[in-house]
N, C-alpha and C positions, 0 to 999 in steps of 0.2 A: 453548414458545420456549426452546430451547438455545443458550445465549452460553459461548463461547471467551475467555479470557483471558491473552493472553499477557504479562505483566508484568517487563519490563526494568526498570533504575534509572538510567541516565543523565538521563534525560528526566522527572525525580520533580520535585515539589516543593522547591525549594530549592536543588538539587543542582547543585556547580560545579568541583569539583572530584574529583581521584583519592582523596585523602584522604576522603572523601564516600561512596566503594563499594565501597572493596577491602577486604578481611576483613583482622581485625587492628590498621588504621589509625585515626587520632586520630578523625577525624567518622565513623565509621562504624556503631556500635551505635545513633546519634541519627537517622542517615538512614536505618537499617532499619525505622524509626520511621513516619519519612514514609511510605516505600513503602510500609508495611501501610497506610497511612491512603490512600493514593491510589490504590491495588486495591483499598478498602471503598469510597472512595464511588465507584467505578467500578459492585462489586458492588451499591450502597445503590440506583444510578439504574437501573440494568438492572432489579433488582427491581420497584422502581415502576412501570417501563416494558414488566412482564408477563411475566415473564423465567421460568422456570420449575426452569430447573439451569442451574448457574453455576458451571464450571469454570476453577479458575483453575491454570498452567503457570509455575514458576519461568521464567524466561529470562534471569538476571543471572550471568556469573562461574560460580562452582559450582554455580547453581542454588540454596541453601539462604538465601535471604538473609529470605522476609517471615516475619515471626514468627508462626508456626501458632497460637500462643495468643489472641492479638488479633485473626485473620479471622474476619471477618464469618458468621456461622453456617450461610448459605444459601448458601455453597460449598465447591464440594472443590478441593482443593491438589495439584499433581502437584509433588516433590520431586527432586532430585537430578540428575547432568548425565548420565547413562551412558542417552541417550534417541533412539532411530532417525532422527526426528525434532526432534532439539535442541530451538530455540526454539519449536515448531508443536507437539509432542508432546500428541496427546490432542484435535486439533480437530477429525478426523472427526467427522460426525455431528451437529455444532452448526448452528444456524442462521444465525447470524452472530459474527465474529471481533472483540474489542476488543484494540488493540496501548496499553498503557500504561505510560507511563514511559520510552518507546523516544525513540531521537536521530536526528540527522542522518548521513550517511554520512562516510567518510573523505574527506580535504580539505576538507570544509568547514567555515566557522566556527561550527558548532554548537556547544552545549556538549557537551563531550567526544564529539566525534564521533571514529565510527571506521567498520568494517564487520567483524563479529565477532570480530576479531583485534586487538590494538595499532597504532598507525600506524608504529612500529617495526619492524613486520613487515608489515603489511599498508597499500599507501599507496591505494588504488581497486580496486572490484571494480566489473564493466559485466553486464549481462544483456544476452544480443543488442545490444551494442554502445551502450547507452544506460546511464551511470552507476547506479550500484545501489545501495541501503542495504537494511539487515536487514529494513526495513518492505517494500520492493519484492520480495524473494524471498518474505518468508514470506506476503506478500499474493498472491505468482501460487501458491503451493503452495494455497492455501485456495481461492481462484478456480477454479481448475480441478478443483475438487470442487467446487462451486457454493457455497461460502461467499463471503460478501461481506463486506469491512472497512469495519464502521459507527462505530468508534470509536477515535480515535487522540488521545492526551495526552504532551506535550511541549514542546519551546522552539519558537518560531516559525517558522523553518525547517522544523522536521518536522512542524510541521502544514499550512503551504503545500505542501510534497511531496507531504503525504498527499489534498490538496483537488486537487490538480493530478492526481491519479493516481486516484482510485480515487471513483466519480461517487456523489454526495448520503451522503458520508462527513460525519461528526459530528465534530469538534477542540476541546480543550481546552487555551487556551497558557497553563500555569503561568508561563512566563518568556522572558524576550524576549534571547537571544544580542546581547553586547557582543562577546566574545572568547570563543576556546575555554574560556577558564578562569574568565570572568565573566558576570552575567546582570543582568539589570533582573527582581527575581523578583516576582509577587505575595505579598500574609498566605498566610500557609496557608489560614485561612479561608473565604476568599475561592477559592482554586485549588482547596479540595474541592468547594464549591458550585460551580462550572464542570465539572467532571470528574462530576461527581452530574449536573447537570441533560442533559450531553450525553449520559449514557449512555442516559437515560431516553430522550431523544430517538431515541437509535440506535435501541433495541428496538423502538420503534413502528413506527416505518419501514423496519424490518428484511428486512420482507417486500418493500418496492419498490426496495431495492436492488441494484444489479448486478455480480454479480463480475469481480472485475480478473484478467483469463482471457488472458495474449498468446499469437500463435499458435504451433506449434513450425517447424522446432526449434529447441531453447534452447542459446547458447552462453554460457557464463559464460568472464570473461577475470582471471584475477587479478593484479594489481600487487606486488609485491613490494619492499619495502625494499634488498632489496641480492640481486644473483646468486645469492649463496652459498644462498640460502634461498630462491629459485625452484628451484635445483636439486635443493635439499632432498628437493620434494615428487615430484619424476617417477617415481612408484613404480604409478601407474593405466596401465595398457595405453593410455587414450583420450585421455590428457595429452598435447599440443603445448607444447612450446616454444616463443613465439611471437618471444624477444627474452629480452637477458639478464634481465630481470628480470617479465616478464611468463610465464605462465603460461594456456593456455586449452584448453576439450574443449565438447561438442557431442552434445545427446542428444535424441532424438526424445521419452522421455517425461522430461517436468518432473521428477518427483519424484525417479527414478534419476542425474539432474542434480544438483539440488538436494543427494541424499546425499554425491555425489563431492565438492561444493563443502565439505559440513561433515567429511569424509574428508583433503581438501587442507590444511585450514583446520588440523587437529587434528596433523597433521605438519608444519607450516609454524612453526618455533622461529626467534628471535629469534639474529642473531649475536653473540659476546661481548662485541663493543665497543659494540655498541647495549643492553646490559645489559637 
C-alpha cells in the first residue's frame, strides 16, 4: 500500500495567520514545527493502517518548509519548487492520496484561503465552471490516474469541500474558521490524534474508494486582481481573454490543463500598488 502525501501549511495545526508561513517571518520557524508534527501523525496512521511507502511532497511557498530532521523515518520527502507537477509531484503510482494541511479556496472565509497564488493577484479560479481550490485540481489530477483522495486535514471548510466532493474521504478539522485571520483551534494534542486515527482509517479503506475523475474537457477560468495582471499572462497560444480581468483555456487532456494553470499562475505578478 502506497500513500501520497501532499503537505500544504495553511491548513496546519494552529495556523492563522501570514506571519505563521512565510519564511523569514515572527511565527514561522514554530509553525514549521507544527507541520512536521502533522505530516507525522498523518505518516504515524497510514502506517498503522498498513501503509507500506510513504511519500511525502513539500507543497507550501518554496516547498522547503518541514524540517527533514524530525520526519518520521518511514518516509521520503520530495524538496524544492522547480517540480512539473508542483503540488502532486511524485503521486504516480500511489495507492491512494493524503492532502494535509491544505485550505479553503480563494473568497472564501477560510483561514488564509487563497488558490495557489495571493488573493492580491489571484481572486477565483473555477474548473469547468464550478469554483476551484487547490484540493479540487490536484484531486482530478490523481483521479484520473485512479488515485483516490482518502485524507484531507484542515479548518472546516476544507473538510466539508473535501466530504462533499470526493466519496468515503476521511477529514481531520484541526480548527474551525471565525475569519480569514482567526480560528476556534483545537490542543495540538488533540489535532494529532485526529489526523493519526483518520489517516489509519484512509489506508484501510483505501481500496473501496473512488477517484474523483470529471469528464473532459477541462476548462480552467482564472480571476485576476486587476486587468493589468490578466494581461500579464497571455503569452499561451490557448489562452482566451474572457473579460478584463478574467482569463480561460480548454484542453482535452487534464494534466496538459492542469500544467498551463501552474504555467499562468508562475507569470501572473502582483501590480505595484497592491504590493
Amino acid at each position: 500500500m502506497r500513500v501520497f502525501v501532499s503537505a500544504d501549511m495553511e491548513g496546519v495545526t494552529g495556523v492563522t495567520h501570514p506571519q505563521d508561513v512565510i519564511p523569514g517571518r515572527s511565527q514561522y520557524e514554530r509553525f514549521r514545527r507544527f507541520l512536521t508534527a502533522d505530516v507525522n501523525a498523518a505518516i504515524e496512521g497510514a502506517a498503522r493502517g498498513g501503509a507500506t511507502e510513504i511519500l511525502v511532497n513539500e507543497a507550501h511557498d518554496g516547498m522547503r518548509n518541514i524540517l527533514l530532521e524530525d520526519l518520521d523515518e518511514r518516509a521520503e520527502l520530495i524538496v524544492g519548487s522547480r517540480k512539473p507537477l508542483s503540488m502532486m509531484q511524485g503521486f504516480e503510482g500511489s495507492d491512494v492520496a493524503f492532502f494535509v494541511g491544505y485550505h479553503a479556496r480563494a473568497g472564501m472565509e477560510g483561514i488564509l484561503s487563497h488558490t495557489f497564488s495571493s488573493p492580491n493577484v489571484v481572486t477565483g479560479v473555477e474548473l469547468n465552471g464550478e469554483p476551484c481550490s487547490e484540493a479540487r485540481m490536484n484531486a482530478t489530477l490523481a483521479g484520473l490516474s485512479g488515485v483516490s483522495v482518502g485524507l484531507v486535514t484542515g479548518d472546516d471548510l476544507t473538510c466539508a469541500e473535501a466530504e462533499s466532493l470526493y466519496a468515503g474521504v476521511k477529514t481531520a478539522r484541526v480548527k474551525t474558521a471565525i475569519d480569514r485571520y482567526t480560528a476556534r483551534c483545537l490542543p495540538r494534542a488533540v489535532a494529532l490524534a485526529k489526523i493519526r486515527a483518520a489517516a489509519e482509517e484512509a489506508v484501510h479503506r483505501a481500496e473501496t474508494l473512488a477517484p474523483y475523475a470529471p469528464e473532459p474537457p477541462y476548462t480552467f477560468t482564472a480571476e485576476f486582481a486587476t486587468a493589468s495582471t490578466a494581461a500579464s499572462v497571455m503569452f499561451f497560444p490557448q489562452l482566451k481573454r474572457v473579460d478584463d480581468r478574467r482569463v480561460s483555456w480548454t484542453h482535452e487532456d487534464y494534466e496538459a490543463a492542469f500544467k498551463m494553470f501552474i504555467g499562468v499562475m508562475r507569470m501572473a505578478t502582483g501590480d505595484p500598488d497592491y504590493g
